[in-house]
C-alpha positions as protocol buffer text, in pm:
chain_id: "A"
residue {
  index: 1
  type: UNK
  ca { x: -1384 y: 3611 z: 337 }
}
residue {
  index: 2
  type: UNK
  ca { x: -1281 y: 3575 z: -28 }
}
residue {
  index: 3
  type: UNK
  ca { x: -1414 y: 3567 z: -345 }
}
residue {
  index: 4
  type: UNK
  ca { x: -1257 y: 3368 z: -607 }
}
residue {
  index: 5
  type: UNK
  ca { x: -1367 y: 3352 z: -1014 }
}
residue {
  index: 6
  type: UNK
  ca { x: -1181 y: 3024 z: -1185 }
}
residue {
  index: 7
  type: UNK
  ca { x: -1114 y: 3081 z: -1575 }
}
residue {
  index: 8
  type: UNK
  ca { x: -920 y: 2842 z: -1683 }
}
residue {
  index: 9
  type: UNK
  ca { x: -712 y: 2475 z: -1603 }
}
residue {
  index: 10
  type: UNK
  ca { x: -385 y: 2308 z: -1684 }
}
residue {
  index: 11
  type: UNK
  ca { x: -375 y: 1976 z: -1703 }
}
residue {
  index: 12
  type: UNK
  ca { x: -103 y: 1702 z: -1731 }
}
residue {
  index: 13
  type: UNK
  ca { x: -88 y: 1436 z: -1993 }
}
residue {
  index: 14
  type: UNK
  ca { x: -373 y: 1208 z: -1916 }
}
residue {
  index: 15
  type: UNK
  ca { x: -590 y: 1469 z: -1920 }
}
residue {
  index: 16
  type: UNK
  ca { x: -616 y: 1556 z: -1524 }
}
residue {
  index: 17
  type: UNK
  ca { x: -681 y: 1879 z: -1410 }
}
residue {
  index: 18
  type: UNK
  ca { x: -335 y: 2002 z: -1186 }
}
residue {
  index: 19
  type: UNK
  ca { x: -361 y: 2372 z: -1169 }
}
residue {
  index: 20
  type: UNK
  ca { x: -607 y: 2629 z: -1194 }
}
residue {
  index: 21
  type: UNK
  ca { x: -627 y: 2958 z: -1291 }
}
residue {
  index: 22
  type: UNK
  ca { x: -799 y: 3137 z: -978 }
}
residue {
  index: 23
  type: UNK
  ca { x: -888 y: 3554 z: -971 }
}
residue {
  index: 24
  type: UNK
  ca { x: -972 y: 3761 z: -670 }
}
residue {
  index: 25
  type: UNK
  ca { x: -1280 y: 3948 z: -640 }
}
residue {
  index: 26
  type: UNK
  ca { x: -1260 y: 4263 z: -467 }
}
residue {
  index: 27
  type: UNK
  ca { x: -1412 y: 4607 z: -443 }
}
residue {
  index: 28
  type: UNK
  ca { x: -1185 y: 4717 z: -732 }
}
residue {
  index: 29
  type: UNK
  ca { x: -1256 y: 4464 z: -966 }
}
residue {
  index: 30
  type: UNK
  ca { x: -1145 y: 4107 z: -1075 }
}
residue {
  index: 31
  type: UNK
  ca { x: -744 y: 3989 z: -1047 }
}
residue {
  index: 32
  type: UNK
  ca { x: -563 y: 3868 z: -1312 }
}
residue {
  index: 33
  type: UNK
  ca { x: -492 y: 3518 z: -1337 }
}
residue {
  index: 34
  type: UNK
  ca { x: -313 y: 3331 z: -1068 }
}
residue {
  index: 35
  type: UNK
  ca { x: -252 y: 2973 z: -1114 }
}
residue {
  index: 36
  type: UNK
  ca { x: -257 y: 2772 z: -794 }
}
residue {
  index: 37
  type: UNK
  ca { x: -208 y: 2347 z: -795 }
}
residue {
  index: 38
  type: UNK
  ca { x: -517 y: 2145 z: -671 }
}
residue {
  index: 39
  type: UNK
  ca { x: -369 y: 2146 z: -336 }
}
residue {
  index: 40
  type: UNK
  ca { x: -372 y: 2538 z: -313 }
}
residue {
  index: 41
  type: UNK
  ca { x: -749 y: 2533 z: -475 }
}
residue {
  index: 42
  type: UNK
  ca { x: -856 y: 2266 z: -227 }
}
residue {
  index: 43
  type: UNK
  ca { x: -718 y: 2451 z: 78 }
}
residue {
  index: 44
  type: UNK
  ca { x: -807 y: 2749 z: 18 }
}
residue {
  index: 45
  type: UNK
  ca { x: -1176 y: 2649 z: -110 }
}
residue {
  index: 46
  type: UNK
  ca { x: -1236 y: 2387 z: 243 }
}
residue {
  index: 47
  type: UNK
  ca { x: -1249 y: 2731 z: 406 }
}
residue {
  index: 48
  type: UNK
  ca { x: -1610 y: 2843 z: 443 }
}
residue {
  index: 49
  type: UNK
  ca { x: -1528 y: 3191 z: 457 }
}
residue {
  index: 50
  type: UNK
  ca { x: -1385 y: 3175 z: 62 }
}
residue {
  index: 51
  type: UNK
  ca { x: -1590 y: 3089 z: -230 }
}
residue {
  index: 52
  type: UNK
  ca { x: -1537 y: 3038 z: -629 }
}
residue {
  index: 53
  type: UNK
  ca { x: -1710 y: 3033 z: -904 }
}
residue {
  index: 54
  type: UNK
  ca { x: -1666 y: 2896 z: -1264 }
}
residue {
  index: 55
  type: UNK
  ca { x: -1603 y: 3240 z: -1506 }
}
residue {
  index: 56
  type: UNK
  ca { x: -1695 y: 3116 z: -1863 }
}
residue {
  index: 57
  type: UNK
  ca { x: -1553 y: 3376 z: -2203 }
}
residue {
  index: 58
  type: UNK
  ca { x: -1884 y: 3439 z: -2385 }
}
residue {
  index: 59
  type: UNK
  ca { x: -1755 y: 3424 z: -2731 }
}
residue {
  index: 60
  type: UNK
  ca { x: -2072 y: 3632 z: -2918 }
}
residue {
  index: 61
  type: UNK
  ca { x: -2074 y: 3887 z: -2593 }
}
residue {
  index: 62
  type: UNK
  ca { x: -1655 y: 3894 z: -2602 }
}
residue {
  index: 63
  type: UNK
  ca { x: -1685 y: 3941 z: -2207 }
}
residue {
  index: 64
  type: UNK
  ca { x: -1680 y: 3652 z: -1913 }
}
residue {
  index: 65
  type: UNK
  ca { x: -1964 y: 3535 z: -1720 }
}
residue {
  index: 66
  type: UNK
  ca { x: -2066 y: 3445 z: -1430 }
}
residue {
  index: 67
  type: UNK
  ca { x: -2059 y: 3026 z: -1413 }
}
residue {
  index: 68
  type: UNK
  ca { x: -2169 y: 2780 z: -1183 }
}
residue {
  index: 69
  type: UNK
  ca { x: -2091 y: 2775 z: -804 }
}
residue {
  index: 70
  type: UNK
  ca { x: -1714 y: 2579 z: -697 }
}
residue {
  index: 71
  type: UNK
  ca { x: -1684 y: 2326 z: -418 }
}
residue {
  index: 72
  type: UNK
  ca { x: -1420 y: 2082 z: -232 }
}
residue {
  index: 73
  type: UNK
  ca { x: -1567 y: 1715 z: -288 }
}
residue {
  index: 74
  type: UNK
  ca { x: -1416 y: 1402 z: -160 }
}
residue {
  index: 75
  type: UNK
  ca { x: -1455 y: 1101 z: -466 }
}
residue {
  index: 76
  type: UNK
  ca { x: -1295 y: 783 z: -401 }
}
residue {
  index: 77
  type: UNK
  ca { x: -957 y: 914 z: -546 }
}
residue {
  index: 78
  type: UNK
  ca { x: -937 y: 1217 z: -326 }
}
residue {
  index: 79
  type: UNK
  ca { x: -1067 y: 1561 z: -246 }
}
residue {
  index: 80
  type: UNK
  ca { x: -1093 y: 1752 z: -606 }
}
residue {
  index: 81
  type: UNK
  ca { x: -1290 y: 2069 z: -717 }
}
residue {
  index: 82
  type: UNK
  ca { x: -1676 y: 2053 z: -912 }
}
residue {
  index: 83
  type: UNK
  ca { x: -1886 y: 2281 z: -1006 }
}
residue {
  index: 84
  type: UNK
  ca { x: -2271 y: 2263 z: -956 }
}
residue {
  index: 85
  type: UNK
  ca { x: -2377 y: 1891 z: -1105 }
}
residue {
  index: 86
  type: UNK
  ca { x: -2620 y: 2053 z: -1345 }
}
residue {
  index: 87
  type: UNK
  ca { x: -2570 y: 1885 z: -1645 }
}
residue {
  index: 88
  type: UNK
  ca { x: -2454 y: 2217 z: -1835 }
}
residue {
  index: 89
  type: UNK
  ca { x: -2113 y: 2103 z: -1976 }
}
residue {
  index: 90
  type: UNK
  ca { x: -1990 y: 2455 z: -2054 }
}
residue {
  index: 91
  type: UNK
  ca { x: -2030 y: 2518 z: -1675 }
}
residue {
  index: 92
  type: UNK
  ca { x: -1786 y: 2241 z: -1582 }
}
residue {
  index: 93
  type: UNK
  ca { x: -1433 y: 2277 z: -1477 }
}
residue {
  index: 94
  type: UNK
  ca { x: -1307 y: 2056 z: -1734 }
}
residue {
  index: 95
  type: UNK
  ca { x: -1421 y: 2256 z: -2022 }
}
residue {
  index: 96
  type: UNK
  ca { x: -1271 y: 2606 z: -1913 }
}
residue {
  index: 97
  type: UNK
  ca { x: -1020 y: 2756 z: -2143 }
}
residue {
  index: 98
  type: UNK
  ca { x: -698 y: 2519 z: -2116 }
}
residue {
  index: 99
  type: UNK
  ca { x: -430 y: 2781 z: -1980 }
}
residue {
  index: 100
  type: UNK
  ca { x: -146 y: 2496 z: -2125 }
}
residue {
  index: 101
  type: UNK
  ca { x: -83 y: 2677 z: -2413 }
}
residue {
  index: 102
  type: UNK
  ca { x: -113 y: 3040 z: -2302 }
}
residue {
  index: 103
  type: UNK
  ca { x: 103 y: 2990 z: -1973 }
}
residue {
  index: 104
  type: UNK
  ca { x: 295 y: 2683 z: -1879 }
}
C-alpha cells in the first residue's frame, strides 16, 4: 500500500491538467516532488491498495496541509483524477500550485 500527497499540476495550453506532481508518504517523511502524466496518476491511483490526497501551501502558516481525498473517475471524456466534490475550490486539483513555471 502507498500513500501519495499531490502538490501541484502542469497543464498544456488549453488549460488541461497533463502531469502531476505526486510525493510518497512513508515512515520517514514526505518525498519530494515527482511528476507523473495522467496515465501514471490514473494507474497507479485504480489500485485500491494506494491512495492520494490533495496537499494545499498554507500561505499565513508557510507549511502544507492536508487537502481533500484523490480518486480515479470515469466522465464522458475518460478516466481523470478529482478530489472530494465539496464545493471548497482551494481543495480542487485545478487550483494547486501550477508546477509550469517552476519545472517544465
Amino acid at each position: 500500500m502507498a500513500e501519495y500527497k499531490i502538490s501541484g499540476v502542469w497543464k498544456d495550453s488549453n488549460d488541461v491538467i497533463t502531469h502531476y506532481a505526486f510525493h510518497t508518504v512513508s515512515k520517514e517523511g514526505i518525498s519530494q516532488a515527482s511528476k507523473k502524466s495522467k496515465a501514471q496518476a490514473i494507474h497507479l491511483l485504480e489500485n485500491d491498495a494506494n491512495s492520494a490526497q490533495t496537499w494545499i501551501w498554507n500561505y499565513k502558516k508557510s507549511f502544507w496541509d492536508k487537502g481533500e481525498n484523490v480518486t480515479v473517475v470515469n466522465g464522458s471524456r475518460g478516466k481523470y483524477l478529482r478530489s472530494n466534490p465539496d464545493n471548497k475550490l482551494t481543495d480542487n486539483l485545478e487550483h494547486l500550485i501550477d508546477f509550469d513555471w517552476i519545472a517544465p
